[in-house]
C-alpha positions in Angstrom: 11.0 5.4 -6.3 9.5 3.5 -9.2 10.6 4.8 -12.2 9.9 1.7 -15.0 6.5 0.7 -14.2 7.2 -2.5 -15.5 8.6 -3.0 -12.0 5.5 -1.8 -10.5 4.4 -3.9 -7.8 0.3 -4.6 -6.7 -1.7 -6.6 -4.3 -5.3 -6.8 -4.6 -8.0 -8.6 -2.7 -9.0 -11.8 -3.2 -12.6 -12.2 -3.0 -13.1 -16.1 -3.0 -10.5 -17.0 -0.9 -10.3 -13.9 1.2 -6.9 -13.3 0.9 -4.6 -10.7 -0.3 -2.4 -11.3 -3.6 1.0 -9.7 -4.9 1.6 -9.4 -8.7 3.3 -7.3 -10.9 2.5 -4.9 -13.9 4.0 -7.8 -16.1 2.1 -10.6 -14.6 -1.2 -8.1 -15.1 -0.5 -7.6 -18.6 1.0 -10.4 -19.8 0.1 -13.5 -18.3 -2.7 -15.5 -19.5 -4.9 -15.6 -16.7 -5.9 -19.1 -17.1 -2.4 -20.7 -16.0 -1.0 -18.3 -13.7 1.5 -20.6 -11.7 1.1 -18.2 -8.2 -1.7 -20.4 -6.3 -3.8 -20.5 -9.5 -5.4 -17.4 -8.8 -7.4 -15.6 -11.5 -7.1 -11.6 -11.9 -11.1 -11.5 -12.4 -12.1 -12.6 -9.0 -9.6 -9.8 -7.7 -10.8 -6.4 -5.9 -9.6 -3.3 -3.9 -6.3 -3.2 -6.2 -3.8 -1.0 -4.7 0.0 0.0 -5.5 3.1 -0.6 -3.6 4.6 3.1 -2.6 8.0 2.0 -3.0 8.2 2.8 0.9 8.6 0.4 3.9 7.5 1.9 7.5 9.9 1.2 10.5 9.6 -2.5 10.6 10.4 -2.8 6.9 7.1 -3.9 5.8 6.0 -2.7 2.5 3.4 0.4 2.5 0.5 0.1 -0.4 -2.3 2.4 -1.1 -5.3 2.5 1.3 -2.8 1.2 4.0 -3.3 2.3 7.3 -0.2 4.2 8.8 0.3 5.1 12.2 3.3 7.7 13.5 4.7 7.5 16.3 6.4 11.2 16.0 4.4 13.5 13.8 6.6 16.9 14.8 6.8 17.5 10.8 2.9 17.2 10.3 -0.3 18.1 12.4 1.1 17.0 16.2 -2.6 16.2 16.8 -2.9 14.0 13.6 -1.4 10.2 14.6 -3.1 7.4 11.8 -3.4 8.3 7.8 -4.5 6.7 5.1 -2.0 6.0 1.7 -4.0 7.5 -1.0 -2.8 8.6 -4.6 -3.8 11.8 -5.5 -2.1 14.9 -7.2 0.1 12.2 -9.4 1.9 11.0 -6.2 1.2 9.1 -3.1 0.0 11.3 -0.2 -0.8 10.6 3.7 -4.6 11.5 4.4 -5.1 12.8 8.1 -8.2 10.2 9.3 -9.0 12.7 12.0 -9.2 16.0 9.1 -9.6 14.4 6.0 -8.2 18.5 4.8 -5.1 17.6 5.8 -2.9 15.8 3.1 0.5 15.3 3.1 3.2 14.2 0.5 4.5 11.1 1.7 7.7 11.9 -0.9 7.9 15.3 1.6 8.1 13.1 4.6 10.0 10.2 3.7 12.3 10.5 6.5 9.4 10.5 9.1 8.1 7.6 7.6 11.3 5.7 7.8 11.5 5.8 11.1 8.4 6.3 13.0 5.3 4.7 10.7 3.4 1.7 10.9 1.2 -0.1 8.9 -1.4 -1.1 11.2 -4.3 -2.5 8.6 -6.1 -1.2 5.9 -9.3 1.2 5.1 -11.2 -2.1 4.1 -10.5 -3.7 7.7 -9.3 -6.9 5.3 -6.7 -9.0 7.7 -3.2 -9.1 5.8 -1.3 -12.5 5.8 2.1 -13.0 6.8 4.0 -12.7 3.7 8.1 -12.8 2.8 8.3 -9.5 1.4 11.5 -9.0 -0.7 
């Protein structure tokens, strides 16, 4: 769990080249925008901002808000419910049922299922993720 949000870490879309970008808080706040040394990207041309959960599904890749997730064994949530949305809401990141958009769920409560049996399988813009080296 992120506890110094000076380690936080972001992506956020990347409207002229139609890609995502990572960052961090620091490189938000404190680097001048005009010489950023990642691919020269500028923070203004950047959309649909989203933060990392500090959770990785089954395969290890990292889970950000508006991520699609899909479970493979839901027996602690709805059995009928299969693919949620990351959200943040109530001060913590949750798991929003797409199929009853009532049903929310503490990821932090499920942490266990997520471990093992999620998968991040897009996004809720339909925006195509790159491969990435995730660390």
């Amino acid at each position: 769990m992120i506890i110094d949000f000076s380690d936080a870490k972001f992506r956020a879309w990347d409207s002229q080249r139609n890609k995502w970008v990572y960052f961090t808080l620091y490189e938000l706040l404190y680097i001048n925008s005009e010489c950023l040394t990642d691919d020269q990207y500028a923070f203004s041309q950047l959309e649909r901002v989203g933060r990392f959960t500090s959770f990785r599904d089954r395969n290890q890749k990292e889970i950000y808000e508006d991520d699609i997730v899909s479970m493979t064994d839901v027996r602690a949530l709805d059995p009928g419910t299969k693919r949620f949305v990351v959200e943040w809401e109530f001060g913590a990141f949750v798991l929003r049922s797409l199929d009853d958009p009532d049903s929310v769920y503490l990821m932090h409560n499920f942490w266990p299922w997520i471990i093992e049996h999620a998968e991040v399988v897009g996004n809720r813009f339909g925006l195509e993720e790159e491969k990435r080296k995730e660390n």
